[in-house]
Biotite code that builds the C-alpha atoms (Angstrom):
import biotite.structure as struc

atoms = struc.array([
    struc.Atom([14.011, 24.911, 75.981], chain_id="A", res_id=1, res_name="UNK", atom_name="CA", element="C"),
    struc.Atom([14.169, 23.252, 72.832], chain_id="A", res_id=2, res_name="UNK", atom_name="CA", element="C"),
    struc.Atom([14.343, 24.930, 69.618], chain_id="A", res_id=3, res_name="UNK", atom_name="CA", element="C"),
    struc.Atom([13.583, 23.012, 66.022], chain_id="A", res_id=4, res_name="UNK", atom_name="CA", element="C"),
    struc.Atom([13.703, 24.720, 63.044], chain_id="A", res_id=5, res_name="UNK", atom_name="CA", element="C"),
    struc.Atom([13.440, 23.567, 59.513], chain_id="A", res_id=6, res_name="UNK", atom_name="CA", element="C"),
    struc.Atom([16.749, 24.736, 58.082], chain_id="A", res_id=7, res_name="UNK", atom_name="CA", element="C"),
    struc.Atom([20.364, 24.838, 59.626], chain_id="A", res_id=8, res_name="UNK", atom_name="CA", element="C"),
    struc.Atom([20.599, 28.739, 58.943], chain_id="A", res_id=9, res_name="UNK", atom_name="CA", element="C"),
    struc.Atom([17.450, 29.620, 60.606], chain_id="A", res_id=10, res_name="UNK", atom_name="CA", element="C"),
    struc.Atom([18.519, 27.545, 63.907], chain_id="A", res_id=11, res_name="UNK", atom_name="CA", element="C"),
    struc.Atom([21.969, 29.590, 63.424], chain_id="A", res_id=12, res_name="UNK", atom_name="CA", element="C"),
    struc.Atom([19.947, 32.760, 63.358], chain_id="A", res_id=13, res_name="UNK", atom_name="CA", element="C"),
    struc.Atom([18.085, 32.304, 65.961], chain_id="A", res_id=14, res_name="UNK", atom_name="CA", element="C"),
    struc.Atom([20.532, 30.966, 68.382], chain_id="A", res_id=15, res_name="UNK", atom_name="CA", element="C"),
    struc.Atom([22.825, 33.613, 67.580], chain_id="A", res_id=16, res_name="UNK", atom_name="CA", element="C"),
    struc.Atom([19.904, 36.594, 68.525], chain_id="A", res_id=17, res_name="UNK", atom_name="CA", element="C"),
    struc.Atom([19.932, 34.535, 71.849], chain_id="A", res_id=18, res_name="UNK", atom_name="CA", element="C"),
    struc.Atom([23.701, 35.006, 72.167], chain_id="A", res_id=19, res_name="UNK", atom_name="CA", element="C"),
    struc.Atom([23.483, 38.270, 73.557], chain_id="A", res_id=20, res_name="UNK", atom_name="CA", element="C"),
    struc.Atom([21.302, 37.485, 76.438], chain_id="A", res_id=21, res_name="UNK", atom_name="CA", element="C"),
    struc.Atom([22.746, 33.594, 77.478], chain_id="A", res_id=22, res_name="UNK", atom_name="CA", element="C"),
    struc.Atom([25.616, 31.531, 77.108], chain_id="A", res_id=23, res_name="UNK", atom_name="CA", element="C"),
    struc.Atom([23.920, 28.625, 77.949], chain_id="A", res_id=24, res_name="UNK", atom_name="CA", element="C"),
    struc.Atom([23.346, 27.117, 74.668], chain_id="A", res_id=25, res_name="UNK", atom_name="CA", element="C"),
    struc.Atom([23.956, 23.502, 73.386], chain_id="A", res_id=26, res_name="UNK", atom_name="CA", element="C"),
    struc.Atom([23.602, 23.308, 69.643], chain_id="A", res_id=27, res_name="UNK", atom_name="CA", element="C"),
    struc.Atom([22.938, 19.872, 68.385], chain_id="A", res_id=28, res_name="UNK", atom_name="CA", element="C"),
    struc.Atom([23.900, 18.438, 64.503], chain_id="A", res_id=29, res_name="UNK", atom_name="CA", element="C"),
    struc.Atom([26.213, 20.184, 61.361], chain_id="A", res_id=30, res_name="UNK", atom_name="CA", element="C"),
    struc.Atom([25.981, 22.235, 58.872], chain_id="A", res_id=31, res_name="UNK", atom_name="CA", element="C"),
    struc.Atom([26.503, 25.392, 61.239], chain_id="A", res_id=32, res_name="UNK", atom_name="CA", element="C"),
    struc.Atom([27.882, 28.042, 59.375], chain_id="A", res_id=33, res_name="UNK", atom_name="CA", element="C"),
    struc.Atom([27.944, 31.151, 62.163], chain_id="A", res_id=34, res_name="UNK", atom_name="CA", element="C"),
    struc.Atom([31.048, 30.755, 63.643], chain_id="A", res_id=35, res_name="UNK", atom_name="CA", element="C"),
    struc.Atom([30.085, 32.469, 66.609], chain_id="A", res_id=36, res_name="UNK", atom_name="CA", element="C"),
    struc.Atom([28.018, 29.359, 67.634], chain_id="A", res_id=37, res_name="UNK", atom_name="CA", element="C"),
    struc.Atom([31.010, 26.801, 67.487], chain_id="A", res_id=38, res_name="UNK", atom_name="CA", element="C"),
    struc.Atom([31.845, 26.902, 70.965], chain_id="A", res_id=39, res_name="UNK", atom_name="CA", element="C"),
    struc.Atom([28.656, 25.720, 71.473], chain_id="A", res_id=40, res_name="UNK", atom_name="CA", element="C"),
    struc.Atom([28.168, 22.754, 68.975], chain_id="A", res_id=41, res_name="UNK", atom_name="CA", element="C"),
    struc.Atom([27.700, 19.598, 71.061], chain_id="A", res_id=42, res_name="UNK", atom_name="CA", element="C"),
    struc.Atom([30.674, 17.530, 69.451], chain_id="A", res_id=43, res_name="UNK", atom_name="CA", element="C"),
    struc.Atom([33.135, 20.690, 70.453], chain_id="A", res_id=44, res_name="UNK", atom_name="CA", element="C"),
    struc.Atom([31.507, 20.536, 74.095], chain_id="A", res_id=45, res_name="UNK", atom_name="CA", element="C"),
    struc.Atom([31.670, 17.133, 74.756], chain_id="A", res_id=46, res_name="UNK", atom_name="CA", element="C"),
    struc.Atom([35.365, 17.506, 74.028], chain_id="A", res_id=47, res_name="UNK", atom_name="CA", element="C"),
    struc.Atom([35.975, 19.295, 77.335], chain_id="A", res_id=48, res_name="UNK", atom_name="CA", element="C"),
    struc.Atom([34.665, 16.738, 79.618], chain_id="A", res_id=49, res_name="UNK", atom_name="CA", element="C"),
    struc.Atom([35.860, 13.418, 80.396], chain_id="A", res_id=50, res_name="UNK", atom_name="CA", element="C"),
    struc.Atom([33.071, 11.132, 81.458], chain_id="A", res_id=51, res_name="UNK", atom_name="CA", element="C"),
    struc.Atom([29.163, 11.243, 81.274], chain_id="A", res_id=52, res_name="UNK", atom_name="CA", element="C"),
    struc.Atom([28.630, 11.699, 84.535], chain_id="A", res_id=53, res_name="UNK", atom_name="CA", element="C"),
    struc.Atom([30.642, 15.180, 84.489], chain_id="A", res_id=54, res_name="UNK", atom_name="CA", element="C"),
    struc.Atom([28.725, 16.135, 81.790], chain_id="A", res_id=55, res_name="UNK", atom_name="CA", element="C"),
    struc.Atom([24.958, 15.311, 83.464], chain_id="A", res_id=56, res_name="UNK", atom_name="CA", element="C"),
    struc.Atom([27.088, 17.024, 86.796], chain_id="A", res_id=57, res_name="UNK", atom_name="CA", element="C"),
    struc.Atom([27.562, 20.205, 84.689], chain_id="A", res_id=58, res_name="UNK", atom_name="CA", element="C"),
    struc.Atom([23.576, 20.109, 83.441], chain_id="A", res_id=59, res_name="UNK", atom_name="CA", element="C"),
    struc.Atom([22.512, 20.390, 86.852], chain_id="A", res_id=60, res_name="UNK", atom_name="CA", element="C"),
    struc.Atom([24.844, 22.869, 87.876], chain_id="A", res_id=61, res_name="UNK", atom_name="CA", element="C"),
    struc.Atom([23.537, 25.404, 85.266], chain_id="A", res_id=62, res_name="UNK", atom_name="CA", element="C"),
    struc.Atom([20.034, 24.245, 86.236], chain_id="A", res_id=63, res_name="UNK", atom_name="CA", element="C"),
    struc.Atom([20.501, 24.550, 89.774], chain_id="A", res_id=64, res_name="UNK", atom_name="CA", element="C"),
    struc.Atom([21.851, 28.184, 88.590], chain_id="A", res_id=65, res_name="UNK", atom_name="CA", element="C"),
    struc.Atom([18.575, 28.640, 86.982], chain_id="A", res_id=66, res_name="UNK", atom_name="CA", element="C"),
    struc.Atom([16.458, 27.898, 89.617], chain_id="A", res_id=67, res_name="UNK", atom_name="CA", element="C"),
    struc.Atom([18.141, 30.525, 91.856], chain_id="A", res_id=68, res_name="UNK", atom_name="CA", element="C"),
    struc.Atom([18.124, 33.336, 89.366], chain_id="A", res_id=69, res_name="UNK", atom_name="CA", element="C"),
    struc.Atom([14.358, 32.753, 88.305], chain_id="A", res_id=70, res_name="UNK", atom_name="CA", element="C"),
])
């Protein structure tokens, strides 16, 4: 899913009513103020893996876990 909103504080508010249901969120530009979404700004996660190909290895995993759940 892809979520656009006009302002940074409305993306941080809705992203953080989401926290309580999934952890599965990627958060993509600044200007986030809610530090409860940091862990899950794209700069700090693409800090804990080393190559792109771990990363697009990690996408599928969660998708994979997706598919099973749903």
């Amino acid at each position: 899913m892809l979520v656009v909103c006009y302002t940074n504080h409305a993306l941080d508010q809705f992203l953080s009513g989401l926290l309580p249901a999934t952890k599965s969120i990627v958060r993509v530009g600044g200007g986030c103020k809610d530090e409860r979404l940091n862990e899950f700004l794209i700069h700090n996660l693409r800090r804990t893996v080393n190559t792109p190909r771990e990363l697009l290895h990690r996408i599928r995993e969660q998708k994979s876990k997706k598919m099973k759940v749903g």
